[in-house]
DRENPA-334616 format. One record per residue (C-alpha): residue number from 1; residue in three letters; x, y, z. Coordinates in steps of 0.25 Angstrom, whole numbers. Layout:
BEGIN
pos	code	u	v	w
NUM	ALA	X	Y	Z
...
This chain:
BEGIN
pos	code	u	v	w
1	UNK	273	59	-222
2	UNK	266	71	-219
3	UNK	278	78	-214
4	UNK	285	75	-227
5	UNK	273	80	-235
6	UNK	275	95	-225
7	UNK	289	94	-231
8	UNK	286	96	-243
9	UNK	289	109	-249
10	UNK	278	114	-261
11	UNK	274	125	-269
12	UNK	266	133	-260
13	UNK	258	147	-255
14	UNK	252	151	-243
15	UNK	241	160	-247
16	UNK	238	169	-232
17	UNK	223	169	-237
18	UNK	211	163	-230
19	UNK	205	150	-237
20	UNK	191	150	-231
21	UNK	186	133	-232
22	UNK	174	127	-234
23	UNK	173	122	-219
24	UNK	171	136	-216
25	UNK	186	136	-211
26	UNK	198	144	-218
27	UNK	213	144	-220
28	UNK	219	156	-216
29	UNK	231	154	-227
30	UNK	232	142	-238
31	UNK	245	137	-243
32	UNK	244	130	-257
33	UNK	255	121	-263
34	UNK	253	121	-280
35	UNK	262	118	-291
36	UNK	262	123	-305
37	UNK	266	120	-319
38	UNK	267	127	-332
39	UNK	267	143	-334
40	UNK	256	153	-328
41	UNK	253	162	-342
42	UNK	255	174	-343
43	UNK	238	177	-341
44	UNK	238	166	-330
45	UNK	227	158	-338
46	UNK	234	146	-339
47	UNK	233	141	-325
48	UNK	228	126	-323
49	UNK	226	122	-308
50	UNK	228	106	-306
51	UNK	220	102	-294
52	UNK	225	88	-288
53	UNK	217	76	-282
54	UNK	218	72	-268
55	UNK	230	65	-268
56	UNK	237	75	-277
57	UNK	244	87	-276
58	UNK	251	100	-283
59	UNK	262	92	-289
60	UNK	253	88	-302
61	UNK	266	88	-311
62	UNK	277	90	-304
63	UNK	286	77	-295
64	UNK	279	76	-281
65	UNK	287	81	-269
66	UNK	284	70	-259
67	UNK	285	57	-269
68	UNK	291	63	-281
69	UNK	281	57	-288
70	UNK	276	65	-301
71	UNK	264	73	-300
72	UNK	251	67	-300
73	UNK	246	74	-314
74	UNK	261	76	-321
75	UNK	255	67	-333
76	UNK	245	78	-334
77	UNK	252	91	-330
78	UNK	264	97	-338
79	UNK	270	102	-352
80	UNK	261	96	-362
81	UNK	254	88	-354
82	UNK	236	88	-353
83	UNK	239	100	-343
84	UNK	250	107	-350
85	UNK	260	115	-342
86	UNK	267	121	-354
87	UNK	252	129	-356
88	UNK	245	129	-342
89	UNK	250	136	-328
90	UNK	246	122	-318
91	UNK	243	125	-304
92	UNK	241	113	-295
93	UNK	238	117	-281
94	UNK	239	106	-268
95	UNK	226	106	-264
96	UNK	222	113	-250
97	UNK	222	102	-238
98	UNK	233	93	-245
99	UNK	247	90	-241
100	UNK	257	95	-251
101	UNK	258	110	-247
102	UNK	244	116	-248
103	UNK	237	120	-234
104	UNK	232	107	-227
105	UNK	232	98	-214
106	UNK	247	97	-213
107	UNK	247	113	-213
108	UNK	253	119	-202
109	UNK	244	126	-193
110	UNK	248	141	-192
111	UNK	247	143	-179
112	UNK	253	130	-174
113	UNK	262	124	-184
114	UNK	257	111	-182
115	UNK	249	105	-196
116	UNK	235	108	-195
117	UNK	230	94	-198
118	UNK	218	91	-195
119	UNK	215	106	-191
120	UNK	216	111	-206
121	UNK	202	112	-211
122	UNK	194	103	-219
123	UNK	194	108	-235
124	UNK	186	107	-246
125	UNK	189	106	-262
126	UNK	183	121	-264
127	UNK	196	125	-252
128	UNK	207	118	-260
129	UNK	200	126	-272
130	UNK	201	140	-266
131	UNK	214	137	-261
132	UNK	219	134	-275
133	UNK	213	147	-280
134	UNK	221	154	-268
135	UNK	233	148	-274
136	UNK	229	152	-288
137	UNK	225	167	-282
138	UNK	240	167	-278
139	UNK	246	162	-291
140	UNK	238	173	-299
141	UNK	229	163	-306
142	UNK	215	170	-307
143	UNK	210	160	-317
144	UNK	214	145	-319
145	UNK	214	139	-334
146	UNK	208	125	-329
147	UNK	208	118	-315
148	UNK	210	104	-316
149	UNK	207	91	-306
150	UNK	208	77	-305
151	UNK	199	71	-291
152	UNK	198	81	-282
153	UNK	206	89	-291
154	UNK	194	89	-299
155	UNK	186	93	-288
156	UNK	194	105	-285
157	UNK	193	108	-300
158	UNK	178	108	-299
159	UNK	177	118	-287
160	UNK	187	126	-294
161	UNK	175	131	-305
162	UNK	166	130	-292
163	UNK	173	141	-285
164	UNK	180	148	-294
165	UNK	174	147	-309
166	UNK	180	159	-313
167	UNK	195	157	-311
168	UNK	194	143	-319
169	UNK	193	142	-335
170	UNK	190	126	-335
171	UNK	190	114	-325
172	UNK	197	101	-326
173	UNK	190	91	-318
174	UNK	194	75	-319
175	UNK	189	63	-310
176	UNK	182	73	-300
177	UNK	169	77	-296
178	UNK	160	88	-289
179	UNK	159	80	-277
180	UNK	164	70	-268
181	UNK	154	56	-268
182	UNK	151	48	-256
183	UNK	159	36	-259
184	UNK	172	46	-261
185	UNK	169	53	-248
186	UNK	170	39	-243
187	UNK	183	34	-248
188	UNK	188	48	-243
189	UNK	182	44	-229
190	UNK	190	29	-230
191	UNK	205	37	-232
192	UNK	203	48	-223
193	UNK	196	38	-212
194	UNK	209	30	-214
195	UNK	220	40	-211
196	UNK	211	46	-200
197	UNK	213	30	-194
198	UNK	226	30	-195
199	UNK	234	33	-181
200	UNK	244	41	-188
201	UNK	233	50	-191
202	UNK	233	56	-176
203	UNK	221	66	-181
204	UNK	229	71	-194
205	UNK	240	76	-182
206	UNK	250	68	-189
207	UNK	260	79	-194
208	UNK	269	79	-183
209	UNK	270	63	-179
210	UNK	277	57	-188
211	UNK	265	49	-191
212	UNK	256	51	-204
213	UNK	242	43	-205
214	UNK	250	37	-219
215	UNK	241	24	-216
216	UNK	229	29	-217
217	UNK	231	38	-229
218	UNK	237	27	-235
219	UNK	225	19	-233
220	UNK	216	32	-238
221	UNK	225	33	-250
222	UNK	224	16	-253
223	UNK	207	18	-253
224	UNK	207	31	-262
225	UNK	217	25	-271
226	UNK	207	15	-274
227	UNK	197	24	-277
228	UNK	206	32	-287
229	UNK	206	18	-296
230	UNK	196	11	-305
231	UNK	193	-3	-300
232	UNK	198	-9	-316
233	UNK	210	-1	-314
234	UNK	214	-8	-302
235	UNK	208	-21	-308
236	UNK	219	-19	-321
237	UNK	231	-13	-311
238	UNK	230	-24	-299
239	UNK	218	-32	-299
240	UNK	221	-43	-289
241	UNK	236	-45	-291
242	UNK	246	-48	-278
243	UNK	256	-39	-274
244	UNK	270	-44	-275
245	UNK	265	-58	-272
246	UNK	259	-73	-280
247	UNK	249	-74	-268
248	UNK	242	-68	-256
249	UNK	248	-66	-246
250	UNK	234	-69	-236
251	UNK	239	-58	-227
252	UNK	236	-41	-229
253	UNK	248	-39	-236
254	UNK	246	-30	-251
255	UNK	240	-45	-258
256	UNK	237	-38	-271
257	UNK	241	-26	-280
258	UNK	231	-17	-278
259	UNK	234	-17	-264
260	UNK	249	-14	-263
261	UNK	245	-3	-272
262	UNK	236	4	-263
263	UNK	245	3	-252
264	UNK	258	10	-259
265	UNK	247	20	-265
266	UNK	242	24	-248
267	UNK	258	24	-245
268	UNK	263	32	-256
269	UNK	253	42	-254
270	UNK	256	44	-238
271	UNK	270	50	-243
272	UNK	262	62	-251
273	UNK	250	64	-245
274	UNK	245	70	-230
275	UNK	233	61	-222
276	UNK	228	73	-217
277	UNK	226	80	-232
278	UNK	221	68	-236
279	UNK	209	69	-225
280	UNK	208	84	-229
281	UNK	208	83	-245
282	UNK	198	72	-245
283	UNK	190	79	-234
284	UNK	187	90	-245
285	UNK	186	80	-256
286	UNK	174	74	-250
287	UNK	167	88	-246
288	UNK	168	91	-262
289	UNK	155	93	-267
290	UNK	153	104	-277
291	UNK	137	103	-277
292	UNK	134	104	-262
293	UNK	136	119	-262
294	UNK	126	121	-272
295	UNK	114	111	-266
296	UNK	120	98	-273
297	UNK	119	106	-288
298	UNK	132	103	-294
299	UNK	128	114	-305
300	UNK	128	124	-294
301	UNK	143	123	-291
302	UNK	147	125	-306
303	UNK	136	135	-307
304	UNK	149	146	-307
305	UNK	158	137	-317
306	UNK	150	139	-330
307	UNK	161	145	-338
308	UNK	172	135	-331
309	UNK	176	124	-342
310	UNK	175	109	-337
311	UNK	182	96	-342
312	UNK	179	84	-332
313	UNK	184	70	-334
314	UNK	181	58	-328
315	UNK	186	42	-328
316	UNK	178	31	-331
317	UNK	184	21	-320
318	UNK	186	34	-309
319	UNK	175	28	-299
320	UNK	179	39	-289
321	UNK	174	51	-296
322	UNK	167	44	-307
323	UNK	162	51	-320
324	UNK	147	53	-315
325	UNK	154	65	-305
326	UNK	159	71	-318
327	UNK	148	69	-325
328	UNK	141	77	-313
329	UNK	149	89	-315
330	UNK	145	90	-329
331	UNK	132	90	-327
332	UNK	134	101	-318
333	UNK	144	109	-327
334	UNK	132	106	-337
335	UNK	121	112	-331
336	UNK	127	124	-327
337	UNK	133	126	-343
338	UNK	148	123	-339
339	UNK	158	118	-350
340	UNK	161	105	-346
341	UNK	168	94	-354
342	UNK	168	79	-346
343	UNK	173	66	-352
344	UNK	174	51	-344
345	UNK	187	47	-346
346	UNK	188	32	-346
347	UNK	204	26	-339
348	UNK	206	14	-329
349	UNK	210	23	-318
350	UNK	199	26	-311
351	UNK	200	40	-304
352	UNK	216	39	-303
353	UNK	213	41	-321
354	UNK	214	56	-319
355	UNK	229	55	-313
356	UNK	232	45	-326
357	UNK	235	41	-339
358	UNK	223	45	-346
359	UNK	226	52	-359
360	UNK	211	56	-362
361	UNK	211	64	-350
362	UNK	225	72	-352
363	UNK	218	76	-366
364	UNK	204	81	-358
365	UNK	216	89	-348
366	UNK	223	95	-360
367	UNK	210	98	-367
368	UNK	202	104	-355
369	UNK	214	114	-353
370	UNK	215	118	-366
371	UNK	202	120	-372
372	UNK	198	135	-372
373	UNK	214	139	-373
């Protein structure tokens, strides 16, 4: 699958500028795949920039190449829609270490050809946001109108009035936090630990072989799944009901619901996603940790951000980034006289409500974006 994913061809530049990295490493060029909606004004003030989840990618509202599947936010993203392509200029970047175009572990290497696999560097949330700014440099785009982020999205959101206050007017930040916790370092460990075990794995040198670790990120995929769901959710959707069957089969077949459902979530997503990006993505997901810098003070990191404008939502049945890590940002934002507006959502999703129905948080979106215009 990875080869077909390297097929592919995106919306892309190669920018032959040095992207120094948090490990103390540095890429000597970056290529960055992004797409865009809507019209950049006149004044380029109306640029939005979309920052996707680990899972996602820059096809936020428009048909996906290798499923052609729609994109992940199209309820959100469009004409008349919470972020309204008829008055914003939307930018969504794929971020840097991913699979669908950007620099990562299935680039080649330039003085070999070969994909650099495990040999590209290890990268953080604060790279994938320089690299984005890189992009933006190249677009024209001094100054961004809103970031906004779901997850990790959020997270990149966040480091964007981190590292660069001054190039961003307000920040959108839903089911996220400032840092990563022990127990979702943990789940991380579980899916990168089960590719890694995988023997198509072959030390992430599976490029060439005609043999991708798809069973181990299947597996990885099945136990963050579950962590992207609220236990009532799954309760109300499956609860103990068979599969395709009026009794147990007393064997290790898919018995019940839930469990065929998991397996064809692992499968589908091996045709769209690289085992090597997702051992990368979540590597820097579980590094993130806005505070540490600033001897655990989360105040310090936002300490540049005061005249940045913050809206953060959260979900009530989200138990993966739950509502006291929002709460934490805002008494950060607080105390350092930041505006920032935070609301508890309540919806049956779990983390997953961000991506779903949930009217109440289209009309914070379309708010956020237009207060101030």
């Amino acid at each position: 699958m990875a080869s077909m994913l390297n097929q592919i061809q995106h919306q892309n530049v190669t920018i032959r500028a040095a992207l120094p990295l948090d490990s103390g490493q540095r890429l000597d060029a970056v290529t960055i795949a992004w797409q865009s909606y809507g019209t950049l004004n006149a004044d380029k003030s109306n640029a939005v920039l979309i920052c996707h989840a680990l899972t996602g990618d820059q096809y936020v509202a428009s048909d996906h190449p290798a499923t052609g599947k729609p994109g992940w936010w199209a309820r959100m993203v469009g004409p008349g829609k919470p972020i309204d392509t008829d008055r914003f200029h939307v930018i969504c970047a794929n971020v840097l270490g991913s699979c669908m175009g950007s620099s990562g572990p299935a680039t080649p290497d330039a003085a070999t050809g070969q994909p650099l696999a495990m040999h590209f560097p290890v990268i953080t949330i604060g790279d994938m946001v320089r690299a984005q700014a890189m992009l933006l440099d190249h677009l024209g785009v001094a100054r961004l109108h809103a970031v906004v982020g779901g997850s990790m999205g959020g997270m990149q959101a966040l480091a964007w009035t981190v590292h660069y206050p001054e190039r961003i007017a307000s920040a959108v930040v839903i089911a996220s936090a400032a840092r990563h916790s022990a127990q979702n370092i943990a789940f991380h460990e579980v899916g990168r630990q089960a590719i890694m075990a995988d023997p198509d794995w072959q030390d992430g040198q599976y490029y060439a072989s005609n043999r991708a670790p798809t069973k181990g990120l299947a597996v990885a995929r099945m136990a963050a799944h579950i962590t992207y769901l609220s236990e009532a959710g799954l309760t109300e959707k499956f609860g103990r009901r068979l599969q395709a069957r009026d009794i147990k089969s007393f064997g290790f077949d898919a018995d019940f619901q839930i469990e065929s459902y998991l397996r064809h979530q692992g499968l589908a997503f091996t045709d769209r996603f690289d085992a090597n990006a997702y051992l990368y993505i979540t590597r820097a997901m579980d590094y993130f940790d806005l505070a540490d810098p600033h001897d655990g003070r989360l105040a310090g990191a936002f300490a540049a951000a005061k005249d940045v404008r913050f809206t953060l939502v959260s979900f009530d049945t989200d138990w993966l980034y739950p509502t006291s890590e929002s709460r934490r940002i805002v008494q950060a934002l607080q105390s350092v006289g930041a505006a920032a507006s935070f609301v508890e959502l309540s919806a049956p999703f779990g983390h997953d409500s961000f991506l779903l129905d949930v009217p109440a948080l289209d009309r914070i979106i379309a708010g956020a974006l237009t207060a101030g215009i």
